[in-house]
N, C-alpha and C positions, 0 to 999 in steps of 0.2 A: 857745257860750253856757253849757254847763256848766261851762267852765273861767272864766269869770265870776263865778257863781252860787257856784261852791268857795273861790274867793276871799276874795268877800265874806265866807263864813261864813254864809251863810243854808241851809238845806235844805230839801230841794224841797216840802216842806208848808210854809213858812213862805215861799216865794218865791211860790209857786201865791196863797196868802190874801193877801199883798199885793199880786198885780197880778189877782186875780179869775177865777184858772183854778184847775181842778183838778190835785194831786200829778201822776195818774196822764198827765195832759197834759204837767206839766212831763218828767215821764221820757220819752213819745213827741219831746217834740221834743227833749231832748240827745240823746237815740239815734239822731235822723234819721229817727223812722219818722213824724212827721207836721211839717210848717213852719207856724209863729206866724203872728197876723195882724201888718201893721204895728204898729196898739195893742198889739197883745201884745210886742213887741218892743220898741217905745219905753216901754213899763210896765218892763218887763224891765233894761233897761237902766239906766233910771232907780233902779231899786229893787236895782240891785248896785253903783251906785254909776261907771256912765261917764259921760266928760265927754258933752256936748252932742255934739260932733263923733265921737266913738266911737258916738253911739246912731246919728245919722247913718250913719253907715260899716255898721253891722248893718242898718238897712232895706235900704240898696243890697245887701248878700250877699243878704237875705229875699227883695228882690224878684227877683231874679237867678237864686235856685233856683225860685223860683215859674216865670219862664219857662222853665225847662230844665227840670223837673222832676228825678223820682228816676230814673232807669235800674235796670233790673236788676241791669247791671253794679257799677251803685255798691251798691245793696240787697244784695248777694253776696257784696261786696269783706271778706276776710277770714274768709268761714263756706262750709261747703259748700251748703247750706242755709235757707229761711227756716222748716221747719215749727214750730221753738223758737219764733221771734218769734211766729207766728198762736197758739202752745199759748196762748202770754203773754196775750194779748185773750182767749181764747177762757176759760179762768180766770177774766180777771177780771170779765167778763160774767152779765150774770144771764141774760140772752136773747140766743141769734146766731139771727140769720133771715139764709140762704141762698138766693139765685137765680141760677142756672144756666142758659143756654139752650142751652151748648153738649156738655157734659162733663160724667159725676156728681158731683156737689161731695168731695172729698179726706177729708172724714167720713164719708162713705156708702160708698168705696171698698172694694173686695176688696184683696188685697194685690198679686195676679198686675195687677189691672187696676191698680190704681196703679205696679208696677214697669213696665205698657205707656206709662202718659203718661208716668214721668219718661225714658222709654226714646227719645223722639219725638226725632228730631233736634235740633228746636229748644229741648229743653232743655240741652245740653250737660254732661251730668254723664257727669263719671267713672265706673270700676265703684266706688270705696270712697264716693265720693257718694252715689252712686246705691244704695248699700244704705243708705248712714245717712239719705236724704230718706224711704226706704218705710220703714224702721222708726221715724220720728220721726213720720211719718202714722199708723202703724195707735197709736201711742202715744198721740197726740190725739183716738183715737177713747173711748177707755178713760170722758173722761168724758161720752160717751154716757150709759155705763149705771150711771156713779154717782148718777147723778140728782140733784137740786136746781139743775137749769140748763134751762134750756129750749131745746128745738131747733126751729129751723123750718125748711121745706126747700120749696121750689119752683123743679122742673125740667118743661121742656118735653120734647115728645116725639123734636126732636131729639138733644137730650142723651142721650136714653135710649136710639136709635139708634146714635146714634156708638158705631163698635167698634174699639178700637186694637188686640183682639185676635182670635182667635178666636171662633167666635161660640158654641161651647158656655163658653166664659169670659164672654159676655157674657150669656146668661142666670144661671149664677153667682149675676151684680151683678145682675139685676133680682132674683132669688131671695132677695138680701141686701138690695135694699129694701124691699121686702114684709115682710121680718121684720122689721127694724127700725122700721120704720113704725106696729106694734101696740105700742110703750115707751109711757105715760102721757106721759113729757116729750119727744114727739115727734111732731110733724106734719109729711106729706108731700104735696106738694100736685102732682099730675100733669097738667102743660098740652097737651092733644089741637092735633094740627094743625087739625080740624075746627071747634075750636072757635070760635063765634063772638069776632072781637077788640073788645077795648074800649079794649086801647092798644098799643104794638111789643112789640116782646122786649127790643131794645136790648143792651146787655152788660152781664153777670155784676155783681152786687154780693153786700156782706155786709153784713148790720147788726147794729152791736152795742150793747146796750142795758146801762148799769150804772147804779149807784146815781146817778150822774153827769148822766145822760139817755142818752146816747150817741153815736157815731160811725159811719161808714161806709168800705169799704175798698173799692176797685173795680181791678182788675186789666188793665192796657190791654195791648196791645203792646209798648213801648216799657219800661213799668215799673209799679209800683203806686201808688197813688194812697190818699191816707187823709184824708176831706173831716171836718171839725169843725166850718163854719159853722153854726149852729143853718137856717138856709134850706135850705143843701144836705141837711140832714139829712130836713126836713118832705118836702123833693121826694121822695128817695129811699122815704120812709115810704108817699109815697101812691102813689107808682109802685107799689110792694109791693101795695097794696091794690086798685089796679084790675089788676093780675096776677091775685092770689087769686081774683078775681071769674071769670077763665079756668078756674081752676083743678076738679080733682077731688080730692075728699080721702076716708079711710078707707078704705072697702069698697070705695067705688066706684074709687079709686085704684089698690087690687090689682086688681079685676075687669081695670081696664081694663091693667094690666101683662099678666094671663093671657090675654085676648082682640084687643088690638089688636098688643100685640108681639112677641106668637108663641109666648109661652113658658108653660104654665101654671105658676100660681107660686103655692098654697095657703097662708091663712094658717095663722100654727103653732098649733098646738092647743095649748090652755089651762093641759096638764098637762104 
């Protein structure tokens, strides 16, 4: 579709205004990192100038990968790495909200516990990978503390359990989110097993919010997933919100880090 679009002579802000998407959409789907609706594609097509039977031939590819989805294998093919492509969103973002039910989200990460998850079998990274995925991680942390972005973050108590390493490494990471959890442009939201439920855990998403409205990215098994229907997006928003409603935040968030998980973990002081 990009070699369509280069064709014609239109770029990607002038292709996005004619068929009523935004730039930043058109660049996710020539990269593969998100698939058009049918209308998007028959707009698409229409507006680079393919016959009738060419736009045809592109819904059959669109709906094709919709059954198959991405694979990791294909999201991989050619990089060591995705932590570039998530910097990319994470940039362009004015607000990511994180939930996690299993693992601390890859922003919040140490760097010892982040070289334990890329370390898991089932990631399959080499050792030259495997150094350039944790240094491309603690480098997307950076804009943590540049501030003018907003972080949100809700993990459950499993998450905060899981230890892929040792377990004085794994207070560390709870030591590390406790501190970072006191930033202005940061909220941490701590889900107790105890806690009364008002909806599942379900699995991990990300929401990203930009001038745009925004998107959501959910992480399967199999591969990653990047939903843009404005529906899928309200679902995902109000999932978020009756999470939050489990949730602990601020004070009561470290308390509960130093008393239910073993570790006492003081906020830092002021000066």
């Amino acid at each position: 579709m990009k070699r369509l679009r280069s064709r014609s002579g239109l770029s990607g802000r002038e292709l996005g205004k004619r068929i009523g998407i935004s730039q930043s959409k058109v660049s996710r789907i020539e990269s593969a990192v998100s698939l058009p609706t049918v209308p998007e594609v028959e707009a698409w097509g229409t507006a680079v100038g393919v016959t009738p039977e060419g736009v045809r031939g592109l819904v059959e590819l669109v709906d094709r990968a919709f059954r198959e989805g991405r694979s990791w294998h294909t999201a991989l093919a050619g990089r060591a790495h995705l932590q570039d492509e998530i910097r990319q969103r994470e940039v362009a973002a004015t607000r990511v909200a994180t939930y996690q039910p299993s693992v601390v989200p890859g922003l919040l990460q140490t760097a010892d516990y982040a070289r334990r998850v890329f370390s898991l079998p089932s990631a399959h990274y080499d050792d030259e990978a495997l150094a350039a995925a944790i240094a491309a991680r603690m480098d997307r942390q950076l804009a943590i503390y540049r501030g003018g972005k907003r972080f949100d973050f809700l993990i459950t108590e499993a998450a905060l359990r899981w230890r892929p390493g040792r377990q004085e490494d794994l207070r560390a990471q709870w030591h590390r989110l406790a501190s970072i959890s006191t930033l202005d442009n940061v909220s941490l939201g701590v889900i107790p097993h105890d806690q009364e439920a008002v909806t599942t855990y379900s699995h991990s998403f990300v929401i990203y919010d930009d001038e745009e409205g925004g998107f959501v990215t959910v992480e399967m098994v199999h591969g990653p997933l990047v939903l843009e229907d404005d529906a899928d997006v309200v679902a995902y928003r109000e999932r978020w919100s009756l999470l939050c409603r489990m949730a602990l935040f601020g004070d009561r968030a470290r308390d509960y880090l130093a008393t239910r998980v073993g570790q006492a973990v003081p906020a830092p002081s002021a000066d």
